[in-house]
C-alpha positions in Angstrom: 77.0 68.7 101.4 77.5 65.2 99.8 81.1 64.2 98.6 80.0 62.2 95.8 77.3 63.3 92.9 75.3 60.1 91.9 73.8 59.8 88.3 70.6 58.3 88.2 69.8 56.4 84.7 66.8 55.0 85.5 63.4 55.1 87.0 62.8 54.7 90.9 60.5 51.9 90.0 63.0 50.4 87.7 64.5 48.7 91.0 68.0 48.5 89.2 71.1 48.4 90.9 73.7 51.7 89.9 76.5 50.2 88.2 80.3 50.8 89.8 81.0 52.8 86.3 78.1 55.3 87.1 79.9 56.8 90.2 81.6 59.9 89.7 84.9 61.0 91.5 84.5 62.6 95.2 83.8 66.7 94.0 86.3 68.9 96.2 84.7 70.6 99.0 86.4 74.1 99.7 86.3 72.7 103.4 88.8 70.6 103.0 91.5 72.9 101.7 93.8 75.2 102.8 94.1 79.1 102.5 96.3 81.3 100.2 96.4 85.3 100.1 98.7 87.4 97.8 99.1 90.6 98.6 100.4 93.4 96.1 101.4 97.1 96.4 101.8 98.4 92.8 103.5 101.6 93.2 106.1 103.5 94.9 107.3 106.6 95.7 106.9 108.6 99.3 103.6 110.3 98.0 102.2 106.6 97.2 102.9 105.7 101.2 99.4 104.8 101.4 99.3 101.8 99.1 102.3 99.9 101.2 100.6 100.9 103.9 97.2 99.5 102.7 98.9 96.1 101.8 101.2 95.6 105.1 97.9 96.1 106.7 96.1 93.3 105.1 99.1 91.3 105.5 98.5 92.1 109.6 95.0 90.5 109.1 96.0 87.4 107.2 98.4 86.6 109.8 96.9 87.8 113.0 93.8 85.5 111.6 95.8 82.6 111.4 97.0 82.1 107.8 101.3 80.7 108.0 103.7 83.2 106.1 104.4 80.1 103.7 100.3 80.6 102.5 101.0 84.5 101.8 102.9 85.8 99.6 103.7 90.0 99.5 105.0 91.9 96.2 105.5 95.6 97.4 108.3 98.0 96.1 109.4 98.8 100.2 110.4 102.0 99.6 108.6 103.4 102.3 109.4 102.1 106.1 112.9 103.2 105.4 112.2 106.3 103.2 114.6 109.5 104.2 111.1 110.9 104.4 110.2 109.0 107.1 110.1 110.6 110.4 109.3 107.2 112.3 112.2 105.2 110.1 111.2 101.4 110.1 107.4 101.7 110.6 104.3 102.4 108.6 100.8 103.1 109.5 97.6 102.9 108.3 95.4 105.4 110.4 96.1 108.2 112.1 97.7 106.6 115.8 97.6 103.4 114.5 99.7 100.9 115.0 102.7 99.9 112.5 101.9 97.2 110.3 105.1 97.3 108.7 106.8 94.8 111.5 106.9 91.0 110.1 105.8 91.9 107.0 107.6 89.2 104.2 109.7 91.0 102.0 108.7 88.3 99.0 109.0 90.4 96.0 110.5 94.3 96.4 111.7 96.6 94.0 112.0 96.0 90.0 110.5 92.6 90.9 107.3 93.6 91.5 106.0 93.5 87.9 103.1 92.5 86.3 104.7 89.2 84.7 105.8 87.8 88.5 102.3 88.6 89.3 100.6 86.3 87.0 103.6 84.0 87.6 103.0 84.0 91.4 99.4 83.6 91.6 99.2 80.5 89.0 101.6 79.0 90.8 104.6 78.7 88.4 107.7 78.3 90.2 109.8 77.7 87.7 109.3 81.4 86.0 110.4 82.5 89.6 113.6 80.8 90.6 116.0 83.0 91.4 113.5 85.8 92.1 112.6 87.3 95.9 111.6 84.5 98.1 110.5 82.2 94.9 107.3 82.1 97.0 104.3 81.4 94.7 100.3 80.2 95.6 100.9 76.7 95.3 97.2 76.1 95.4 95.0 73.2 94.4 91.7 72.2 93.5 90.1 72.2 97.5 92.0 75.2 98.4 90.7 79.0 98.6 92.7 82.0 97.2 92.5 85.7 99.0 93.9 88.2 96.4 94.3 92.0 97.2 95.5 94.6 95.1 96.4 98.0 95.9 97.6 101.0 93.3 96.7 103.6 90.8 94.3 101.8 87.4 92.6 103.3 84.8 89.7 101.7 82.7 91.0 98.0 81.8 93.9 97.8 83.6 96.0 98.3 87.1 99.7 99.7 87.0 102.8 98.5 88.5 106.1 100.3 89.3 107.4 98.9 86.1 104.2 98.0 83.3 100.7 97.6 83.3 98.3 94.5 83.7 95.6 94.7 81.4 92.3 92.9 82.6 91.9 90.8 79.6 95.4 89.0 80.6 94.1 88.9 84.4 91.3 87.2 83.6 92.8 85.0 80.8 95.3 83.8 84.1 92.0 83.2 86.2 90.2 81.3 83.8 93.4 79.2 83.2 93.3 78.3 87.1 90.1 77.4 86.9 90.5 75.2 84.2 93.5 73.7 85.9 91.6 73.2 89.4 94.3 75.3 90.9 91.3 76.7 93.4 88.0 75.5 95.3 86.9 79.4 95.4 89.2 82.3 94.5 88.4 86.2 96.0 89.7 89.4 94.7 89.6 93.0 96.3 91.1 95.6 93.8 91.7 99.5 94.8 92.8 101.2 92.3 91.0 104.0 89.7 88.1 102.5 87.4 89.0 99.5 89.6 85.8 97.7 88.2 86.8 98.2 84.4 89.1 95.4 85.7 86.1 92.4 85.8 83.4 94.4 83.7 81.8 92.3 81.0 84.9 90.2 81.9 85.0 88.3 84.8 82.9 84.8 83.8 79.9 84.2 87.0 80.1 80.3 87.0 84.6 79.6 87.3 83.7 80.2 91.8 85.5 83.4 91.9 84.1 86.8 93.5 85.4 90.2 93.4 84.9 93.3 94.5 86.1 97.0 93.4 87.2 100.2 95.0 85.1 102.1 92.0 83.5 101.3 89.4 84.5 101.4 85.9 84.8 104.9 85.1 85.6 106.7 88.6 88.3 107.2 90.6 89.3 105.7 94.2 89.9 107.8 97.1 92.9 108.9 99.8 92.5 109.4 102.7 94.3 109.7 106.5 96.5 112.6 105.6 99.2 112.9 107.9 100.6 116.2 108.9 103.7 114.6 110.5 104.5 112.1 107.6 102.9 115.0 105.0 101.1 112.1 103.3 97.8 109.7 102.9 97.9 106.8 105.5 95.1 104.7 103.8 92.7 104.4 100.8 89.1 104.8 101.5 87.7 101.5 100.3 90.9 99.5 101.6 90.5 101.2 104.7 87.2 100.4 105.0 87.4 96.7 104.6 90.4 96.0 107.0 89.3 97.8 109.3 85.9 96.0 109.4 88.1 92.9 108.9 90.4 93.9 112.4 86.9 94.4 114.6 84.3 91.4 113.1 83.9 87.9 113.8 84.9 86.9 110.6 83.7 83.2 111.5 80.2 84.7 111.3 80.8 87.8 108.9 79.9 87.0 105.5 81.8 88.6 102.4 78.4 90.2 101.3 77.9 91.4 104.2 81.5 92.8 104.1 80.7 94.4 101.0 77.7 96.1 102.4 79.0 97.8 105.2 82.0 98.7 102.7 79.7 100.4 100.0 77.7 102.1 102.6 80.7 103.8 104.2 83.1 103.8 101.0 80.8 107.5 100.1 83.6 108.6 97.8 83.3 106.2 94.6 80.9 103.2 94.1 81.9 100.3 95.7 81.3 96.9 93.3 81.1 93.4 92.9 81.3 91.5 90.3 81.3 87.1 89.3 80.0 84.3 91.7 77.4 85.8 94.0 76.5 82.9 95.9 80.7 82.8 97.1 79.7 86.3 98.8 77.6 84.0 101.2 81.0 82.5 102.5 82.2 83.6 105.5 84.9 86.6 105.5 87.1 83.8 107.4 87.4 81.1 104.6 89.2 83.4 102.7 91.0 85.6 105.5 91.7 83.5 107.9 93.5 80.2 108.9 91.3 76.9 108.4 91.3 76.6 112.1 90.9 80.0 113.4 89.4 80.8 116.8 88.0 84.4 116.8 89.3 87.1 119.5 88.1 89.9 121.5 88.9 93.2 119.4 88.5 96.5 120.3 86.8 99.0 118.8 89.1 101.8 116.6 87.9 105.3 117.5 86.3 107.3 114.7 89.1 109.5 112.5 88.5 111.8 109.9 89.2 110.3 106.5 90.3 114.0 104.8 89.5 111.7 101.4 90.7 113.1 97.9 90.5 111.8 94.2 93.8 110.0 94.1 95.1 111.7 91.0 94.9 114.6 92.9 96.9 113.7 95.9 100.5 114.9 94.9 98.5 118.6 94.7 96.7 118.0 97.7 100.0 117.2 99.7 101.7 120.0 98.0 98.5 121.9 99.4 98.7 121.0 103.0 103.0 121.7 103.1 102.0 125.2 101.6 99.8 126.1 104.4 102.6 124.7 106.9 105.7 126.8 105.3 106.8 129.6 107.1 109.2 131.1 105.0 108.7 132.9 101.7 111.8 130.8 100.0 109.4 127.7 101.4 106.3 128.7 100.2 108.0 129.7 96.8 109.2 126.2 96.2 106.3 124.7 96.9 104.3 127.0 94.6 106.7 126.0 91.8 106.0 122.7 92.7 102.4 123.0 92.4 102.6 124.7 89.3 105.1 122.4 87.5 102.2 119.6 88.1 99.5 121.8 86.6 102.0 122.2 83.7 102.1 118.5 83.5 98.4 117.8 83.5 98.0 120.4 80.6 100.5 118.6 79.0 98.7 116.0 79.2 95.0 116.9 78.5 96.7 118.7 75.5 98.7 115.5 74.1 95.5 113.0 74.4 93.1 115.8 72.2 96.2 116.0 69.8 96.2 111.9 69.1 92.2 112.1 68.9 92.4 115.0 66.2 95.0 113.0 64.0 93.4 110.3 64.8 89.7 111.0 63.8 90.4 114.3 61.3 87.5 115.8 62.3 86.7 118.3 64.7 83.5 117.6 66.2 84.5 114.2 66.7 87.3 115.2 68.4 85.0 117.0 71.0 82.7 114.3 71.3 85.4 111.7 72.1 86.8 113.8 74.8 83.9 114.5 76.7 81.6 111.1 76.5 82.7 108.1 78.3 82.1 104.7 76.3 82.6 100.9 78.4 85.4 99.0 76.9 84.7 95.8 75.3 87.7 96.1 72.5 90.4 95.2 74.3 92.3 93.7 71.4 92.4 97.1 69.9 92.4 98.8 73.2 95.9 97.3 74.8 98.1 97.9 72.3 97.0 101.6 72.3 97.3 102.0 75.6 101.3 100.3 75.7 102.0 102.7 72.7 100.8 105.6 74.9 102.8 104.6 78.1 106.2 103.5 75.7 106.0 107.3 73.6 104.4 109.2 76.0 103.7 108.9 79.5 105.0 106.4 82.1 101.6 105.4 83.7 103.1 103.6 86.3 104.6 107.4 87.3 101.5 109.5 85.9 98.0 109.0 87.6 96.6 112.0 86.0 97.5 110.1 82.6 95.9 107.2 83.6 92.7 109.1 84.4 92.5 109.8 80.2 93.2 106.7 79.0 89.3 106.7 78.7 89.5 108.6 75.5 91.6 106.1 73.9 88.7 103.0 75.2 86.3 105.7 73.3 88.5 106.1 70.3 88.5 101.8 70.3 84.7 101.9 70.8 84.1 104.5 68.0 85.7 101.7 65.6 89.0 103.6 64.6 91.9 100.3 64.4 94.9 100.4 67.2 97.1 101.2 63.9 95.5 104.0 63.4 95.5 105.5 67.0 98.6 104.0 67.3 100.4 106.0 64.6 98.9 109.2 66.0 100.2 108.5 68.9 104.2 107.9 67.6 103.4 111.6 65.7 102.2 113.6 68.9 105.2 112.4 71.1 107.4 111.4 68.6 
C-alpha cells in the first residue's frame, strides 16, 4: 500500500504539474507499529478461578508469541494461585493437565486496583491518573501501533463487572472513540467473555474508527464454564476463551486470520452465540498482528488432546460446584453443609427474582405490565436512562460484582428503560424495595 494519498485537481489531459501544497502527510501503516495487549480478569473469589485462569493464559500467548512484558499490561485480582483452596499452591491452569500459566505472569494491577476507572485509565494511555498505582504500566500506544484487548468476567446487557464497579458500554465506547480521535491506534481488537457480552458493542461500536470485536454471547445470553476440576472443585476455563487460546497455542498465527479465528470459535463455542461486531475488513488481518510480536517466527506446536468441556451457564456455577462436592461427600455432616449451602443460594436467587418484579410493580402500577416486562426481552439503546438504574440497583441492592444471578435480571430494568418509564422513576422504586 502507498504511504502517501495524492489529490488529483485536475484532468489527466490538463498536463499540470501537482503543486507541493497538494501533498498530504505520509497515512500510518499498521505495519510500521508496534503491538500492545491488555489483559483483564474482572472478578475474584475461588469459584471465579476460571477467569484468572482464562487471562494468565492469554497472557502465555502474548508472550510466548513474542510481544515484551513492557507492551502488556495484566489487571487481575490474584487471588487464586495462592488461594488456601488451592491444592497446587502457586499455579493455575487452564485445562484439565494442562500446564500452569500462572508462572511469569506480571502482577500489573491486583486487588482493589483492578477497577473500572484504571481500566479506561490504562488503555488510553494516561499515566498520570496511574502514578502511584501497581506497576503504573499503561498502553502507551500511538497512531501506527495495534492494540490486543481481552476481557474476562461476569456482564449483563450493557455492561461488564469488576471486583469493585461496573463499566457500562456507553463509557467503553466513549474511551474508544476518544483513541481514535486521538490516533492513539493504527487498528484496535477486542475479545470480551462475559454474559450478554455483545450488549457491550451492540448498536454501539461505530464500523469505520479500525476497531474489531468479538463476543463470548450475544446480547441477551449467557457465557459458558467449563473444565470442571474434581481436584481443584472448580471451572478451569470459559468456553469461548477457551476456544480461542487454544486455537491461538496450535495455529500459525502468521497465516491465521482473525475471521477465520472467529469461525472456528463460533462453530465450536455450541453453548452461546459467538459474535462480532465493527470493522470487518480488520478480521482479514492476521491473528499475529494483534497477538504476536512484530517480528515473530512461528513454531512447531503440538496438538492438545480432546477434554470434555462439562460446560454450564455461568450464573449457575456456584450450584453446579456445590453439585459436584455433594456427590463427593462422604459423611452425612458433609453432605448436610453442602445442602444448606445449596439452599442458601436458591434463597438468594428468589430473593432476587422477587426484588426485581417488586421495583417493576412500583414502578409501572399495573399488573399486566408488570408480567410483560419480566418475561420479554427488549435491546438497549437508552443508556442514559439505563446506567443510572442499573448503579442505583448495585448501591441499594445487590453488589453485581458479587451476584451473577443479579446480573442475569438487569434485563428487566433495559425493558423498563425501553418501555419509556424515566431512571427517576425506576430509580425511586428501587430506594423503596431495598430501602
Amino acid at each position: 500500500m502507498s504511504k502517501y494519498l495524492v489529490v488529483f485537481l485536475c484532468t489527466l489531459a490538463s498536463g499540470l504539474a501537482f503543486p507541493q501544497d497538494l501533498m498530504l502527510e505520509p497515512v500510518a501503516e499498521p505495519g510500521d507499529g508496534k503491538h500492545w495487549a491488555l489483559i483483564v480478569a474482572g472478578s475474584r473469589g475461588w469459584f471465579n478461578y476460571r477467569h484468572q485462569a482464562d487471562a494468565c493464559h492469554a497472557y502465555q500467548i502474548m508472550k510466548k508469541h513474542g510481544i515484551p512484558d513492557e507492551r502488556i499490561v495484566v489487571m487481575m485480582y490474584d487471588d487464586i494461585a495462592n488461594n488456601r483452596e488451592n491444592p497446587t499452591p502457586g499455579i493455575v491452569i487452564n485445562r484439565p493437565g494442562g500446564d500452569d500459566v500462572y508462572k511469569g505472569v506480571p502482577k500489573d494491577y491486583t486487588g482493589m486496583d483492578v477497577t473500572p476507572e484504571n481500566f479506561l485509565n490504562v488503555l488510553q494511555g494516561n499515566e498520570e491518573a496511574m502514578k502511584n498505582k501497581g506497576s503504573g504500566k499503561v498502553i502507551k500506544s500511538g497512531k501506527n501501533d495495534r492494540v490486543f484487548v481481552n476481557f474476562v468476567d461476569h456482564g449483563a446487557t450493557g455492561l461488564v463487572a469488576f471486583p469493585s464497579g461496573l463499566l457500562h458500554a456507553k463509557d467503553l465506547n466513549q474511551a474508544i472513540k476518544s483513541m481514535y480521535e486521538a490516533k492513539k491506534y493504527a487498528q484496535m481488537v477486542f475479545y470480551i467473555e462475559a454474559c450478554e457480552s455483545g450488549s457491550m458493542f451492540e448498536n454501539l461500536l461505530a464500523k469505520d474508527i479500525n476497531v474489531f470485536a468479538t463476543t463470548a454471547s450475544n446480547a441477551k445470553e449467557s457465557s459458558y464454564a467449563c473444565y470442571f476440576d474434581k481436584k481443584r472443585r472448580t471451572y478451569l476455563g470459559d468456553v469461548y476463551s477457551v476456544k480461542w487460546m487454544e486455537d491461538s497455542d496450535m495455529e500459525n498465527l502468521n497465516t491465521e486470520t482473525l475471521q477465520k479465528q472467529f469461525k472456528i470459535v463460533k462453530k465450536e463455542t455450541n453453548t452461546s452465540h459467538v459474535m462480532e461486531y465493527g470493522d470487518m475488513a480488520i478480521s482479514s488481518e492476521p491473528v499475529a498482528d494483534f497477538q504476536s510480536g512484530e517480528d515473530f517466527v512461528p513454531f512447531h506446536k503440538e496438538k492438545l488432546p480432546p477434554v470434555e468441556l462439562n460446560a454450564v451457564p455461568s450464573e449457575e456455577v456456584p450450584l453446579a460446584i456445590l453439585y459436584h462436592s455433594l456427590e463427593d461427600a462422604t459423611s452425612e455432616s458433609h453432605k448436610e453443609s453442602i445442602l444448606q449451602q445449596i439452599r442458601d443460594i436458591q434463597d438468594l436467587h428468589e430473593s432476587v427474582k422477587t426484588t426485581v418484579k417488586h421495583i417493576t410493580a412500583l414502578t409501572t402500577n399495573d399488573h399486566v405490565k408488570t408480567e410483560k416486562l419480566i418475561s420479554v426481552r427488549h435491546t438497549l439503546l437508552s443508556h442514559d436512562c439505563y446506567m443510572p438504574a442499573v448503579d442505583a440497583f448495585n448501591d441499594k441492592c445487590f453488589n453485581l460484582s458479587e451476584n451473577d444471578y443479579a446480573l442475569r435480571h438487569l434485563y428487566v430494568l433495559v425493558n423498563l428503560c425501553e418501555e419509556r418509564y424515566s431512571s427517576s422513576t425506576i430509580i425511586e422504586a428501587i430506594q423503596k424495595t431495598c430501602a
